[in-house]
C-alpha positions as MATLAB code, in Angstrom:
seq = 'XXXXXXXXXXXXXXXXXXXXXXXXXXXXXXXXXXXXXXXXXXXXXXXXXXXXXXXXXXXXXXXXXXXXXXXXXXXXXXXXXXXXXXXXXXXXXXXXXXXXXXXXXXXXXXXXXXXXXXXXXXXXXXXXXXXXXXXXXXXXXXXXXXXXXXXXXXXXXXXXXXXXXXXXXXXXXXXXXXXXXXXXXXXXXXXXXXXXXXXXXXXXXXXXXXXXXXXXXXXXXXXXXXXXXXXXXXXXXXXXX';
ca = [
       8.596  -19.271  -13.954;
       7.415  -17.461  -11.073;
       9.034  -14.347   -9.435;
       8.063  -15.241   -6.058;
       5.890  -14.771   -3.558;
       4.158  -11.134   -3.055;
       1.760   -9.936   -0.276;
      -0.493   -7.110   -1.154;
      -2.105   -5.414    1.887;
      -5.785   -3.974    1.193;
      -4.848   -6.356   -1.863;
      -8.604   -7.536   -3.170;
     -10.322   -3.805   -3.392;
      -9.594   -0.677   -5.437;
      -5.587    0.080   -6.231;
      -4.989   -2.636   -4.052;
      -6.664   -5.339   -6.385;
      -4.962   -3.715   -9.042;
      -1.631   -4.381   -7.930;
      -2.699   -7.640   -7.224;
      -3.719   -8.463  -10.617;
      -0.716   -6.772  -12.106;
       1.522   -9.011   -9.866;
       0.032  -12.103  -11.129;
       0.558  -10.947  -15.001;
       4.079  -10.177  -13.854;
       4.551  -13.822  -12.927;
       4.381  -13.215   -9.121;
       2.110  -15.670   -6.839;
       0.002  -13.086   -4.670;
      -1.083  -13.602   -1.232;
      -3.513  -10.484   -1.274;
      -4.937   -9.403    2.526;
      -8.208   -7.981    3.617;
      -9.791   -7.579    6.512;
     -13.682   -6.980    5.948;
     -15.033   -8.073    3.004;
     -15.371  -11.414    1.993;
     -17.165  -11.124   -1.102;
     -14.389   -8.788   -2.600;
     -11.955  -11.221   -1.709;
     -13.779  -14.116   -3.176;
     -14.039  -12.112   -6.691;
     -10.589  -10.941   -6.101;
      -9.570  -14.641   -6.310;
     -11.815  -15.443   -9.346;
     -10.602  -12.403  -11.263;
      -7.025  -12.555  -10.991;
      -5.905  -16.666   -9.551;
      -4.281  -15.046   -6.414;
      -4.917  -15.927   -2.926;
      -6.812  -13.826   -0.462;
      -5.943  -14.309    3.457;
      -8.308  -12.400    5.768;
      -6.541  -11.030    8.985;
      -6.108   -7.434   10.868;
      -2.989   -5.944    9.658;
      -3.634   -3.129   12.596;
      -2.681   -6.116   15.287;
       0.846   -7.122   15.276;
       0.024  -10.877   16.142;
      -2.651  -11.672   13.562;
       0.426   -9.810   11.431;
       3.185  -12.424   12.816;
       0.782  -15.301   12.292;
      -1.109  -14.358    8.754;
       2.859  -13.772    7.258;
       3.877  -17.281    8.807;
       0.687  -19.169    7.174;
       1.135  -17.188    3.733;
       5.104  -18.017    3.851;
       4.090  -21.910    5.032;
       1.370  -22.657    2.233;
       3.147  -20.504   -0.529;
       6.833  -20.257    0.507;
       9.021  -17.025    0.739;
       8.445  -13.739    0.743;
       9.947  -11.469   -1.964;
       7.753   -8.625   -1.633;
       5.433   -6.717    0.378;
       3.143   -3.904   -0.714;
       1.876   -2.219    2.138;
      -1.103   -1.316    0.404;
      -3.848   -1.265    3.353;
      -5.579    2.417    4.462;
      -8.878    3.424    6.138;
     -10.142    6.996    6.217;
     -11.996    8.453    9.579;
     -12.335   11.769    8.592;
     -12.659   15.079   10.907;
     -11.365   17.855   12.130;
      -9.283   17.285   15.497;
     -11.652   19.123   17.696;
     -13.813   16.904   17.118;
     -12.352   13.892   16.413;
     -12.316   10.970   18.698;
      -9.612    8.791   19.996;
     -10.641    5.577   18.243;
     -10.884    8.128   15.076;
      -6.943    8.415   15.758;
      -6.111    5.556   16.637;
      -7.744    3.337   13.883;
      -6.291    5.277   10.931;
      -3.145    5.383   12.378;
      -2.810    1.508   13.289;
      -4.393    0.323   10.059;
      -2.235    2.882    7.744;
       0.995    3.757    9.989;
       1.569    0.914   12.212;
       0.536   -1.642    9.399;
       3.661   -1.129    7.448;
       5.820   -2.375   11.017;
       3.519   -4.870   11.596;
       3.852   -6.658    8.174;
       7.676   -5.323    7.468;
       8.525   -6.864   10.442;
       6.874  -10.434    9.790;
       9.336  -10.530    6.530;
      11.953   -8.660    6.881;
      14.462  -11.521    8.851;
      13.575  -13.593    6.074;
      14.861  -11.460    3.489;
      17.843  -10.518    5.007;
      18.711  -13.966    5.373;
      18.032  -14.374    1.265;
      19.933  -11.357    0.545;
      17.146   -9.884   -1.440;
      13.428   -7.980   -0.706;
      11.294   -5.492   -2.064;
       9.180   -3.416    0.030;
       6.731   -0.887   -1.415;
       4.331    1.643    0.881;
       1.341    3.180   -0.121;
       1.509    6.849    0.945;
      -0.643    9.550   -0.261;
      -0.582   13.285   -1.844;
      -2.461   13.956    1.843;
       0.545   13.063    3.514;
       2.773   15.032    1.925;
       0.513   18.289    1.303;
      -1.769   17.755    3.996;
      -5.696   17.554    4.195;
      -8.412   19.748    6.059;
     -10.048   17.112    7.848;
      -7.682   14.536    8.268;
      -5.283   14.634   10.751;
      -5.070   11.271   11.302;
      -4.898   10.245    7.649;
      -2.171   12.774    7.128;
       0.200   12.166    9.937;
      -0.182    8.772    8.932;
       0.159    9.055    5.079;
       3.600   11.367    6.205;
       4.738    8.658    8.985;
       5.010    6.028    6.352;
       7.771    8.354    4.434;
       9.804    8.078    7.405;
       9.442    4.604    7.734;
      10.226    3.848    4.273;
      13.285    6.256    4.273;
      14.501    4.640    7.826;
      14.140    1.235    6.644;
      15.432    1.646    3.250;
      19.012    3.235    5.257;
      18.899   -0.401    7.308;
      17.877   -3.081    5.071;
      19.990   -1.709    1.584;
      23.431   -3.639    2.644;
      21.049   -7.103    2.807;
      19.858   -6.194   -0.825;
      16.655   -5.044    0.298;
      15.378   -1.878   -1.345;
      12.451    0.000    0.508;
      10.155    2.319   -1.501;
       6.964    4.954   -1.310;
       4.441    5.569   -3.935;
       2.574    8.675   -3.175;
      -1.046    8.603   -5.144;
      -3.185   11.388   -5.929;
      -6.799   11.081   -6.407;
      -7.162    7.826   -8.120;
     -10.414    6.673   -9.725;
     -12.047    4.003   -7.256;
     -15.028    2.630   -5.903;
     -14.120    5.329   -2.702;
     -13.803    8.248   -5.179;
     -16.702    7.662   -7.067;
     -19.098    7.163   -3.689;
     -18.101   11.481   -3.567;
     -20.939   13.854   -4.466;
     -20.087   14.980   -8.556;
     -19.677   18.639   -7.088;
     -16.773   17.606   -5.192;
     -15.213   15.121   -7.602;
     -15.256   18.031  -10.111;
     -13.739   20.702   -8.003;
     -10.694   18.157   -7.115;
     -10.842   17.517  -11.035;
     -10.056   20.863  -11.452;
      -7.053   20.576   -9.613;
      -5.304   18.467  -11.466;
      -3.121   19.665  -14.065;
      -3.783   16.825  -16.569;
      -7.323   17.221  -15.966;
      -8.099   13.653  -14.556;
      -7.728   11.884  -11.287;
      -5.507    8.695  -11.558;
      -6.577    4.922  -12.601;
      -5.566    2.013  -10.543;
      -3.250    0.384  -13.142;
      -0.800    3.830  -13.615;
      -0.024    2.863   -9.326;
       0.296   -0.755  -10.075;
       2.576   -0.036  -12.821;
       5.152    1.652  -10.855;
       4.893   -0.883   -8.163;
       5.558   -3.619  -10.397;
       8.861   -1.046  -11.775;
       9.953   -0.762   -8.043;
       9.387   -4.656   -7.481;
      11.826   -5.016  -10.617;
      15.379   -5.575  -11.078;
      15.610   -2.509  -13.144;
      14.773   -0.718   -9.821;
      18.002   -2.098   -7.972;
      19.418    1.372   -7.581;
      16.055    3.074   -6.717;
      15.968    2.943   -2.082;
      14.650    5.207   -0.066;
      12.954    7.120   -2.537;
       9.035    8.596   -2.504;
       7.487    8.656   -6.027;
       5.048   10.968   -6.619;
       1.631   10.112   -8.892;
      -0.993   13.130   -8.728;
      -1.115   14.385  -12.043;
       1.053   17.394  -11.114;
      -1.399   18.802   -8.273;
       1.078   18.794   -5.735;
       4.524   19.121   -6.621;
       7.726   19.043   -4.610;
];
């Protein structure tokens, strides 16, 4: 029987295809979204049976009108994982504006964008999961990322904020904060510098893929009901607060 119907954001590459897949084990149908990369998407549809929809979540309308297609060809929404990031790194005396405002409307904005495409809907069911994507770099900050990190840190508002307005409509509204995760993006870094982050980490490791889409599928669970508002931490104990 399924669970419903889940969107994944950035759903068909790295942690995001993982929490796809786990999603689909879980019983869930999965509308997973990408932007760029149709390849990924087509062997994120082979791998795992979900459904990959290509649209900008960084514009509001292709937002309003990728939701409405996913909710007409697969039916309601039960969760969204706002999955979706970009990097654009440099330091702000250098950076540009289109630096800025890329990261931020792809990471930051994103999460209005899509909340807002399904959030009437599940007020009007009485029930939603929501589940943002932060980062250790929004919490702890990150030389060189400005952008990233004010966005990363924005999305802990937003989950807090929306978790406070949506809880009465049986909504909950959660933030998973990742560490350095073992990914295609991670393993494009020079060894030197993958090593020296290794070193870090208190359990001596970066992350896998599966140990985020783990606690999203927790979060996306009944046994969750009580969790709102709350930012769950996943860095191996390099950051801790």
């Amino acid at each position: 029987m399924s669970k419903g119907v889940a969107i994944v954001t950035g759903g068909t590459r790295g942690i995001g295809l993982e929490i796809t897949r786990g999603l689909m084990e879980e019983g869930y149908q999965v509308a997973a979204v990408y932007h760029g990369n149709d390849d990924a998407a087509k062997a994120c549809e082979q791998q795992t049976n979900a459904r990959a929809f290509k649209f900008d979540v960084a514009k509001f309308s292709d937002c309003q009108e990728g939701c409405a297609k996913i909710e007409a060809e697969m039916g309601p929404v039960s969760l969204l994982v706002n999955n979706a990031g970009i990097t654009k790194d440099g330091v702000l005396h250098k950076m540009t504006e289109d630096q800025w405002h890329a990261v931020v409307e792809t990471n930051l904005t994103s999460c209005f964008s899509m909340s807002r495409a399904v959030i009437n809907g599940m007020r009007e069911r009485g029930f939603g999961r929501i589940v943002n994507i932060s980062s250790i770099n929004g919490q702890k900050g990150q030389f060189g990322q400005t952008n990233y990190s004010a966005a990363k840190a924005g999305i802990l508002g937003f989950t807090k904020a929306l978790a406070l307005e949506s809880a009465a409509k049986g909504i909950t509204v959660n933030a998973i904060c990742p560490g350095y995760i073992a990914t295609d993006m991670t393993s494009a870094m020079k060894q030197d510098v993958l090593d020296s982050i290794v070193r870090q980490i208190p359990v001596a490791r970066m992350g896998t893929p599966k140990e985020i889409a783990d606690i999203v599928i927790f979060l996306a669970s009944d046994k969750a009901g009580f969790i709102n508002g709350a930012t769950i931490t996943a860095n191996g104990g390099q950051y801790l607060i």
